[in-house]
C-alpha positions in Angstrom: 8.4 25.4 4.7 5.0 24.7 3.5 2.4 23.8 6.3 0.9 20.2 4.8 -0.7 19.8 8.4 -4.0 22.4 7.2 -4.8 20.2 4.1 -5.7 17.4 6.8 -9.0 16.6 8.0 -8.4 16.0 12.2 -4.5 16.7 12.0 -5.1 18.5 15.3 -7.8 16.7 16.7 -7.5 16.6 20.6 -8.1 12.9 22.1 -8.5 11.7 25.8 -5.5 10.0 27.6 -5.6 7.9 30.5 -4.8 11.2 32.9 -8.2 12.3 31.5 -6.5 15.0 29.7 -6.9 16.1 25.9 -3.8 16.1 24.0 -3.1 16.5 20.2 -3.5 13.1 18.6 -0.1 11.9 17.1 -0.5 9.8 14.3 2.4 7.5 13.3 -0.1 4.7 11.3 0.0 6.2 8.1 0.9 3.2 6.2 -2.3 1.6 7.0 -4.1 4.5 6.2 -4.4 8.1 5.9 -6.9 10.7 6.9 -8.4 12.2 4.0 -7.1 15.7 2.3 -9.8 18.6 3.7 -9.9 19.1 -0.2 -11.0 15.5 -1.1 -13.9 16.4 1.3 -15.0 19.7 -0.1 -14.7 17.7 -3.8 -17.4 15.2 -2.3 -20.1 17.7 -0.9 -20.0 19.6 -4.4 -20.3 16.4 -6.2 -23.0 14.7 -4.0 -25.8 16.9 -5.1 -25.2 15.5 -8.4 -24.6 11.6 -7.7 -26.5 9.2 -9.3 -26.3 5.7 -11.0 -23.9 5.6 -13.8 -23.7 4.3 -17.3 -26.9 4.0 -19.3 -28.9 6.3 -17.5 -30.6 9.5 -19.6 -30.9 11.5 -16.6 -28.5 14.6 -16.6 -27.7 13.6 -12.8 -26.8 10.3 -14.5 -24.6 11.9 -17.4 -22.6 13.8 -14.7 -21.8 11.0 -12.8 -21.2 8.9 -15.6 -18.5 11.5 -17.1 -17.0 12.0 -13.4 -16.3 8.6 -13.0 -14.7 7.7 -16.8 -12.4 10.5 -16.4 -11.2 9.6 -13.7 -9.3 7.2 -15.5 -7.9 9.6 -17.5 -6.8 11.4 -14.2 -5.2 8.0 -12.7 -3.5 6.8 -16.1 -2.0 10.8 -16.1 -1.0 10.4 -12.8 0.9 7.0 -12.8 2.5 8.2 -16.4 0.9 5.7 -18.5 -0.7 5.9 -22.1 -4.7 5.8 -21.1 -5.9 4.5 -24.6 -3.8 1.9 -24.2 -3.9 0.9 -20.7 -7.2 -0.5 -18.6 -7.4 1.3 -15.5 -9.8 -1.2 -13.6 -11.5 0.1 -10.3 -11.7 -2.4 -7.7 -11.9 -2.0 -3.6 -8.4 -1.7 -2.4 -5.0 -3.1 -3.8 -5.9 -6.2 -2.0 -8.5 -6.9 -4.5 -7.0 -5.6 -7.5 -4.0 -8.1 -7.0 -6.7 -11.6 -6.1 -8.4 -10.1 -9.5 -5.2 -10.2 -11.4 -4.9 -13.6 -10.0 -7.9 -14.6 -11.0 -7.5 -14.1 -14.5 -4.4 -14.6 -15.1 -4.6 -18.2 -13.5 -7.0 -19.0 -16.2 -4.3 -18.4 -18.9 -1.7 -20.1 -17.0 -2.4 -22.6 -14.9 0.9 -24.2 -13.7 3.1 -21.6 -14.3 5.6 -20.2 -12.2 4.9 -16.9 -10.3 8.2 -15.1 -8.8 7.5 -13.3 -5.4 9.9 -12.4 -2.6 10.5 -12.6 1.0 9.0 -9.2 2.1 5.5 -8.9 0.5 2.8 -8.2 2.3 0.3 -11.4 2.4 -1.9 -10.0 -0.3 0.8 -9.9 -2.5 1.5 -13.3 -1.9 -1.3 -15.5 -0.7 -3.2 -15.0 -3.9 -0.5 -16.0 -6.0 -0.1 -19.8 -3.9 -2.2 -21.3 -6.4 0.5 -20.6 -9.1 4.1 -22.4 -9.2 5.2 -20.1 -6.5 8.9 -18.9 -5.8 10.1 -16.6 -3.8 13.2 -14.3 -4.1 14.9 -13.7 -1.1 16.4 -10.6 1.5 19.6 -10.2 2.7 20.7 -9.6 6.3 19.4 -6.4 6.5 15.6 -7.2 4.9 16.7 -5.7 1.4 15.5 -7.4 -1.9 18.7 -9.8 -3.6 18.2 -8.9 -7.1 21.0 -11.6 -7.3 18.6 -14.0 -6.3 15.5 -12.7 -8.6 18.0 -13.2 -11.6 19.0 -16.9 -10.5 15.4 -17.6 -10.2 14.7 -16.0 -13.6 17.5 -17.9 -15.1 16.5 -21.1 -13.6 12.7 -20.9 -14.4 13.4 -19.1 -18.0 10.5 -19.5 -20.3 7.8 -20.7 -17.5 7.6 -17.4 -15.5 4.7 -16.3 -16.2 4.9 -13.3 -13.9 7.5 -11.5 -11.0 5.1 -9.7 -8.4 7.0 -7.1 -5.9 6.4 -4.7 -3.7 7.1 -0.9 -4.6 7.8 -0.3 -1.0 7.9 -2.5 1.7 5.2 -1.7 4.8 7.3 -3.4 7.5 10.9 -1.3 6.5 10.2 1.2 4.3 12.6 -0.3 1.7 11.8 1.5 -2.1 12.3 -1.6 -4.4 14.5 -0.5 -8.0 11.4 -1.3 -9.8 12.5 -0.3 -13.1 16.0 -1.8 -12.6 13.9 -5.1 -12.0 11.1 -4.3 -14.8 14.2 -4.2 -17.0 15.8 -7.5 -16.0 12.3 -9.2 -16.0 11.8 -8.5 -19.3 15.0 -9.4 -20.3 14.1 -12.9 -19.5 10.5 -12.4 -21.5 8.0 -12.5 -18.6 6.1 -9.5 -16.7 5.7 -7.5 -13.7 3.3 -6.1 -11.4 4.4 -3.8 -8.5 2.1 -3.5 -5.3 1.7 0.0 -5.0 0.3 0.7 -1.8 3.0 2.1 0.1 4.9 3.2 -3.2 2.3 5.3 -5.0 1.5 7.6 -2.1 5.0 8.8 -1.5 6.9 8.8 -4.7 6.6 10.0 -8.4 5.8 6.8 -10.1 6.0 5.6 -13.9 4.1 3.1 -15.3 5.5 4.2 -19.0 5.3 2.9 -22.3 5.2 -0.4 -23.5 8.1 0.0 -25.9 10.4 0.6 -23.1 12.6 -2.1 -21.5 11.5 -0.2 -18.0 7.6 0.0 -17.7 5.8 -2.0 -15.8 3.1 -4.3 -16.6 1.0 -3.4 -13.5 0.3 -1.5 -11.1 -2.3 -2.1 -7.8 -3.0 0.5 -5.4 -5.3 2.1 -3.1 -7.1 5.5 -2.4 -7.3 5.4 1.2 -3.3 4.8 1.3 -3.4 8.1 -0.2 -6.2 11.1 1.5 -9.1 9.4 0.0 -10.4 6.8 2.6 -13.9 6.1 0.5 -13.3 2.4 -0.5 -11.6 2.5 -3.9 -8.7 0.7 -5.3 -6.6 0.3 -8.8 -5.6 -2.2 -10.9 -3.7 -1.2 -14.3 -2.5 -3.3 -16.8 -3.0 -2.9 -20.6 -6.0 -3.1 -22.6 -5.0 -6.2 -24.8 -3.9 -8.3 -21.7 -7.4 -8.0 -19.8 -9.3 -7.9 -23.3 -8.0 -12.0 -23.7 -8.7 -12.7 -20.1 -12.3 -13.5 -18.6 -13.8 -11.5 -16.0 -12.9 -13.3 -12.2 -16.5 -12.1 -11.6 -19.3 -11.5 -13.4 -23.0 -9.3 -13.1 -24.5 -6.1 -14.5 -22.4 -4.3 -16.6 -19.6 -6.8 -18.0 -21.5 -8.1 -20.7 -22.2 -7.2 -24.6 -25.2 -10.0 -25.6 -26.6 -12.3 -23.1 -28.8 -15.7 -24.2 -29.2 -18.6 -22.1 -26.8 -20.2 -24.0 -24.3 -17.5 -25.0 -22.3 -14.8 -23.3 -20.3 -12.4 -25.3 -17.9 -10.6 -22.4 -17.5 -5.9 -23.0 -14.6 -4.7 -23.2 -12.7 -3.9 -20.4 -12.4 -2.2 -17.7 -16.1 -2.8 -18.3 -16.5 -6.7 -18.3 -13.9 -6.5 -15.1 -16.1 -4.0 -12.7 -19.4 -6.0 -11.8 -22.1 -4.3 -10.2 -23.2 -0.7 -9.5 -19.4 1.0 -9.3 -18.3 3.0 -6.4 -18.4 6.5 -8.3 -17.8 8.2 -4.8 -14.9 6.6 -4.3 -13.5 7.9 -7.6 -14.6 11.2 -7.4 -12.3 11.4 -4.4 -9.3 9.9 -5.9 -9.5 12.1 -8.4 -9.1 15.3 -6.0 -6.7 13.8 -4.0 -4.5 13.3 -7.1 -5.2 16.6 -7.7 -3.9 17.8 -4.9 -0.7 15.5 -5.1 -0.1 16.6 -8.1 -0.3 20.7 -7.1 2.2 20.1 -4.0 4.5 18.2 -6.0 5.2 14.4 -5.7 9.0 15.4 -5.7 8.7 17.8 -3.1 6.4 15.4 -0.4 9.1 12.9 -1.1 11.8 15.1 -0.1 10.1 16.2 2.8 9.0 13.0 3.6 12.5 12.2 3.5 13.7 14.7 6.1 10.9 13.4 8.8 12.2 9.8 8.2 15.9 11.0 8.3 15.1 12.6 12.0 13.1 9.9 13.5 15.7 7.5 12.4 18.4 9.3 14.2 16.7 10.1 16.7 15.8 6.7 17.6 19.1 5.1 17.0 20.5 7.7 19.6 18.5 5.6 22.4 20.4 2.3 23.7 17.2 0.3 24.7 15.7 0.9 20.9 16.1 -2.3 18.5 15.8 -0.5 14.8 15.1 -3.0 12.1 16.3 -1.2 9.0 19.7 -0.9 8.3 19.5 2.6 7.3 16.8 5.1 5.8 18.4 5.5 2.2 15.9 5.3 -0.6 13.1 4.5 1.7 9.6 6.0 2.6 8.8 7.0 5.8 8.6 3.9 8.0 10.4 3.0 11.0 10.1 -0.6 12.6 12.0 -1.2 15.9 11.0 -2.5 19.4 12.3 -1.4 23.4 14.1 -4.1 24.9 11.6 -6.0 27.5 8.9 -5.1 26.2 6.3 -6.6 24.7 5.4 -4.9 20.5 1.8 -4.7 21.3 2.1 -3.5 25.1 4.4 -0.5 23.7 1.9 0.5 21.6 -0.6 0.1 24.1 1.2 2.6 26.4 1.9 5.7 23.8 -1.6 5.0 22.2 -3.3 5.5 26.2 -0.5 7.5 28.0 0.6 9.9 25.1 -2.0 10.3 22.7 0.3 8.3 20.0 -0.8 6.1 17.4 1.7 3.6 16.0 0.6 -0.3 15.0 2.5 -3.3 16.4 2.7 -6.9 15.4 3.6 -8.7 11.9 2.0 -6.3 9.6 0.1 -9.3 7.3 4.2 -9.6 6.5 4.5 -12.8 8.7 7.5 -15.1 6.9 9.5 -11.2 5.9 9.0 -9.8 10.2 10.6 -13.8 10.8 13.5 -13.4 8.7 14.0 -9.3 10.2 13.6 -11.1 13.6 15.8 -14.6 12.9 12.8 -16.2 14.9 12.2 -19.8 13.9 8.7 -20.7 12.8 8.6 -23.4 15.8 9.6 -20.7 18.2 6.8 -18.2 16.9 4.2 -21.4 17.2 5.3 -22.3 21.0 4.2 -18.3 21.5 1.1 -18.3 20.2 0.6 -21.9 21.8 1.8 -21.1 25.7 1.1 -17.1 25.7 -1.1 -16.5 22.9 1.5 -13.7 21.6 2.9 -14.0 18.4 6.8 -12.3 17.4 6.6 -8.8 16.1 7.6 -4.8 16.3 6.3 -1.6 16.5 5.7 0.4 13.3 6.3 4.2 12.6 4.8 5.3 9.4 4.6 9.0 8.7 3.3 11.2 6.1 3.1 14.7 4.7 1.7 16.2 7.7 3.8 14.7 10.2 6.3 17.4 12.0 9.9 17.6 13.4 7.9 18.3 16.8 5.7 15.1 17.0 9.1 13.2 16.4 10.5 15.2 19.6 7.8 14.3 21.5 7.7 10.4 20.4 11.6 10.6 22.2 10.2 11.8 25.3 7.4 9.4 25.5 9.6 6.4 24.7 12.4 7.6 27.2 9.5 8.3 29.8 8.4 4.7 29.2 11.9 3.3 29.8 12.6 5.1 33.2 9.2 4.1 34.3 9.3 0.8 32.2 7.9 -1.7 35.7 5.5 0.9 36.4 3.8 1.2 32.5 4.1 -3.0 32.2 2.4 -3.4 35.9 -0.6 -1.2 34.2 -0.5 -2.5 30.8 1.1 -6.2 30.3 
């Protein structure tokens, strides 16, 4: 089996617990973000020496930039399998902002039309959408997507959807949407798709494809530091034409053409849609850390992925004081939500984060009205919490990745067992 754990920057960084000892550092918080690839790091120090500002500049410092950061569009559109002279791969912060600049421009086309969500997005793939016609589809008992219900709602609304929006994978469950099952029946009723990509992209083989097909998808939105490359740099993909008729949702140096006081003719994109001095670095290191994706093998992560989710699954269901909040791990990444009866989501992660050396995040995971339907909490429940203890409903959160081990799952058990025989002891410390 191939060791993934050397390709990491820290994997086996030693941390101080409470005893005062060191211990490995156990990271179960991939889903918010990921150390970056040793290689991604290397990539940067051989480009520094060569940074510079970008576009317009004669100086050969300049030049190198310049051609580092347009092919890395090339490199993106290759990786997510999508025509590149067709196809505006915008550069934006994190998939936070590339979905509020979708938003943004397409709210100037359509005003007043209706924008299809669902239940279990994450708050950035749904707050920015509130100023549209907003519906949302909804989950079953288990938190997985009713593509029954997207169809009603297509059927209902047919000819004013002006978009569906959906998560790839779900950051509270781990639940892989059938995005090109969907694309296929949101086209069928004539309106688009985009597919939040954070937790999706990093984990899976993804394709955008081509326009022709009933299957592609409209666009994508994801981010680097999801993905090995924490250095502030995010995608937004969607095709040329569409961004081409929209305006900028910002505007500055760079996204302009001709410029009088009383005329503006808008570039072309992805220009006129990346204001300001562009984060080159950021790009640079996407670029190697789809490069090194792309040499271990998308399939092969996921399938190893795959295994580690499979274990901790099992393993946790094997212990009666753990809630699990997925029904299974089938077509999933690797993300386990659950909680230990009587105690509190954030004081358990408290108490492995001090006592083992094991980081894990607790709460609602910006996934508030999807962690109230997984719970069955009513909203005047979850108010009277915040109101009286100042402690809001939630869960703990496994999320692994490719360096993640069989071991580290092992010794998870044993902390969480440890924590339930001693369970008055940790919550007189830690509550």
């Amino acid at each position: 089996m191939f060791n993934y754990r050397k390709l990491i920057v820290g994997a086996d960084t030693p941390i101080k617990i409470a005893n005062g000892q060191y211990v490995k550092y156990v990271n179960f918080d991939n889903a918010a973000t990921t150390p970056p690839f040793i290689s991604v790091v290397e990539d940067l120090l051989s480009f520094l020496p060569y940074y510079s500002s970008i576009h317009r500049g004669m100086g050969i410092k300049s030049q190198i930039s310049t051609k580092a950061y347009d092919d890395a569009r090339e490199s993106v559109a290759n990786f997510v399998e999508i025509d590149a002279r067709k196809a505006s791969i915008i550069f934006v912060k994190n998939t936070t902002e590339a979905i509020n600049k979708l938003s943004n421009m397409l709210y100037d086309k359509y005003k007043g039309g209706i924008v299809i969500s669902t239940t279990m997005e994450h708050h950035s793939n749904d707050l920015p959408w509130r100023k549209f016609n907003i519906k949302y589809v909804d989950v079953d008992k288990y938190g997985r997507l009713s593509i029954e219900d997207l169809k009603y709602k297509l059927k209902k609304y047919r000819g004013k959807v002006v978009l569906v929006t959906v998560t790839g994978a779900s950051n509270v469950t781990g639940y892989k949407n059938p995005i090109y099952d969907i694309a296929r029946i949101v086209h069928q009723y004539g309106s688009k798709l985009l597919v939040d990509g954070a937790q999706f992209v990093p984990h899976s083989p993804i394709y955008m494809g081509d326009e022709c097909s009933d299957s592609h998808i409209d666009y994508l939105a994801f981010s680097a530091h999801k993905m090995y490359a924490p250095f502030g740099i995010g995608v937004l993909i969607g095709s040329k034409d569409e961004f081409n008729s929209c305006n900028p949702d910002y505007c500055g140096g760079g996204t302009v053409d001709v410029v009088t006081h009383d005329f503006v003719k808008w570039a072309s994109t992805p220009d006129k849609d990346e204001a300001g001095s562009p984060n080159v670095i950021g790009a640079v290191a996407l670029v190697s850390a789809i490069n090194t994706l792309q040499k271990l093998d998308m399939n092969l992560i996921e399938e190893y992925e795959k295994s580690i989710l499979h274990y901790a699954y099992n393993s946790l269901k094997s212990i009666p004081e753990v809630k699990l909040y997925c029904d299974n791990c089938n077509n999933c990444v690797g993300i386990v939500p659950f909680n230990i009866n009587g105690i509190y989501h954030e004081t358990l992660s408290k108490i492995l984060s001090y006592e083992f050396g094991i980081a894990v995040r607790s709460g609602c995971f910006c996934a508030q009205p999807y962690i109230q339907k997984l719970l069955n909490v009513p909203i005047e429940k979850t108010i009277k919490m915040m109101e009286e203890h100042g402690r809001r409903p939630g869960m703990v959160r496994l999320s692994f990745s490719l360096y993640n081990t069989f071991d580290e799952i092992d010794y998870l058990v044993y902390a969480l067992r440890k924590i339930i025989n001693y369970k008055n002891k940790y919550l007189a410390k830690y509550n």
